[in-house]
C-alpha positions as CSV (number, residue, x, y, z in Angstrom):
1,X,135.4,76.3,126.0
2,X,131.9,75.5,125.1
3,X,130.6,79.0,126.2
4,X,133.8,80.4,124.2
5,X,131.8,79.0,121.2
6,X,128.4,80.1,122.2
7,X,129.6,83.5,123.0
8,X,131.2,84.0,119.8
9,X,127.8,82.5,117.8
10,X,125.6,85.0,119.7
11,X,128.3,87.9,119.1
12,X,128.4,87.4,115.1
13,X,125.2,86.7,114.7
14,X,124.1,89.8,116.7
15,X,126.8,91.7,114.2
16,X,125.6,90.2,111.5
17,X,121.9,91.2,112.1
18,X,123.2,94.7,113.4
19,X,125.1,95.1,110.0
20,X,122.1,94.2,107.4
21,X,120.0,97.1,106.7
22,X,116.3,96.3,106.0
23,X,114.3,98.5,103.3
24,X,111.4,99.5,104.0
25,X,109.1,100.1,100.5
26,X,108.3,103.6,99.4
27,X,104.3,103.3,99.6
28,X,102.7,104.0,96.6
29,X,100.3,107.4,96.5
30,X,96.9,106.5,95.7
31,X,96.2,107.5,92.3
32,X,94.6,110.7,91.5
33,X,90.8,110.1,90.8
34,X,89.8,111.5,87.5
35,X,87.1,114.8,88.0
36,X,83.9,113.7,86.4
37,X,81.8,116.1,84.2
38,X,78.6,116.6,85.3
39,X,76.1,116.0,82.8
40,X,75.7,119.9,80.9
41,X,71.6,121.8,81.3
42,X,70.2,124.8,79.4
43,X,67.5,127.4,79.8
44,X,66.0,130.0,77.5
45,X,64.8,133.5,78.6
46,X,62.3,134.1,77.4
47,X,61.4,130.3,77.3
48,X,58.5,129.8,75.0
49,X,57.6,126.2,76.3
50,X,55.6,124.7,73.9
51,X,54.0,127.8,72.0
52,X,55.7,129.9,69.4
53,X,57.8,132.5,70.3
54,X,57.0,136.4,68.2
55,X,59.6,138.4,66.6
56,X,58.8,141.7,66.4
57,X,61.3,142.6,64.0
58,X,63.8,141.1,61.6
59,X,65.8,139.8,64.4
60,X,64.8,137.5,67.7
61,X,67.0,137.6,71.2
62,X,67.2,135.2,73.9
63,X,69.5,134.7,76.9
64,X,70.7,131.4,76.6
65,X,71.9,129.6,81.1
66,X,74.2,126.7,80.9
67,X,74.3,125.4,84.0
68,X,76.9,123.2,85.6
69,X,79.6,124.2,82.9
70,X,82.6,122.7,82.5
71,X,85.8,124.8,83.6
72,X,87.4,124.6,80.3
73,X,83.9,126.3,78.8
74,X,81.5,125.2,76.3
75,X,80.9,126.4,72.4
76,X,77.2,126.7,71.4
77,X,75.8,126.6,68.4
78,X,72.8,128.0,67.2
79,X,70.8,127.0,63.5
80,X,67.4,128.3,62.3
81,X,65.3,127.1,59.2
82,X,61.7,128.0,57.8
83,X,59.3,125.3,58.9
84,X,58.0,125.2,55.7
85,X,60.8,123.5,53.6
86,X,63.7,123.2,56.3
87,X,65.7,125.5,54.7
88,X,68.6,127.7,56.0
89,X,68.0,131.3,57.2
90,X,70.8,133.5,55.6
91,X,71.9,134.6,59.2
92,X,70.6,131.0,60.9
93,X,73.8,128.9,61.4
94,X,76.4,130.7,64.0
95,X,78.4,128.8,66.9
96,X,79.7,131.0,69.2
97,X,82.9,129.7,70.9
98,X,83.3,130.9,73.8
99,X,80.2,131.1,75.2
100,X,79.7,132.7,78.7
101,X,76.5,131.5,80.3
102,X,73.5,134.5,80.1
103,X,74.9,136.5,77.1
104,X,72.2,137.2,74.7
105,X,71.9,135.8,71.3
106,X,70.2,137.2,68.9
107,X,69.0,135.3,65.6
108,X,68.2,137.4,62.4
109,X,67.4,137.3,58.9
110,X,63.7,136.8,60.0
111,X,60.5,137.5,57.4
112,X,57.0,138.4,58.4
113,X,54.5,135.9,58.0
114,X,57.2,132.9,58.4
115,X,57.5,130.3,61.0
116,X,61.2,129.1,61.5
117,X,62.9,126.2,64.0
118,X,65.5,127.5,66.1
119,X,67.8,124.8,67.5
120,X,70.6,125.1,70.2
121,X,73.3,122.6,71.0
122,X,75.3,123.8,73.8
123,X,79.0,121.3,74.0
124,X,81.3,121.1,76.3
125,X,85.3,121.4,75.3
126,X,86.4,118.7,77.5
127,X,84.3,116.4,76.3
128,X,82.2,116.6,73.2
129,X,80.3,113.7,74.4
130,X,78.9,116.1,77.3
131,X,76.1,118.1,75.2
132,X,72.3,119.6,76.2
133,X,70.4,121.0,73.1
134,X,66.9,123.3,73.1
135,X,64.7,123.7,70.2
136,X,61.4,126.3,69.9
137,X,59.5,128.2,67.2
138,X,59.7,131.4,66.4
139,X,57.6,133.3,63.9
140,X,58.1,137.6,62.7
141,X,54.7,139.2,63.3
């Protein structure tokens, strides 16, 4: 009779752990790491360094190379003022949205005989905290 009893404890507990399911967790996905923006550099072409650059007319170009642009693009934008008294050229404030890297630019409104500060801020549209900038001279002949 004994065994009777043991038998029967073994055969419900085996059914009884046969019978309860056991869940196994749905692992969660790693999260997905946010792309950094890599810090945003410029070029001019013609770069005039440190001298002045000339104009020979009215107007000045230059190729402007962003490099390691953002995929949503940047906007740049471009201001010139006479050295003299830091005031506005009549063509000098222009931002040019969108920008695509190498197009020419060309700044105008330029008189002979005056020396003016051209300044360019290039800015990503992701993140306007992601900005490069390049300043020279330039002067009509």
């Amino acid at each position: 009779m004994f065994i009777r009893y043991v038998a029967a404890f073994v055969l419900s507990t085996f059914l009884l752990s046969a019978g309860c399911k056991k869940e196994t967790p749905t692992p969660n996905p790693p999260p997905t790491p946010t792309p950094t923006e890599e810090q945003l550099s410029v070029a001019l072409d013609p770069d005039p360094g440190s001298s002045t650059a000339a104009a020979t007319g009215a107007t000045y170009d230059f190729k402007l190379t962003v490099t390691k642009a953002p995929s949503a693009g940047v906007k740049v934008d471009v201001t010139t003022k006479k050295n003299a008294d830091g005031s506005a050229v009549s063509e000098g404030t222009k931002t040019i949205d969108p920008y695509t890297s190498g197009s020419v630019i060309s700044i105008g409104g330029l008189t002979a005989g005056t020396l003016y500060d051209v300044s360019v801020t290039v800015t990503s549209k992701s993140k306007s905290s992601n900005n490069a900038s390049a300043s020279f001279k330039v002067a009509r002949k």
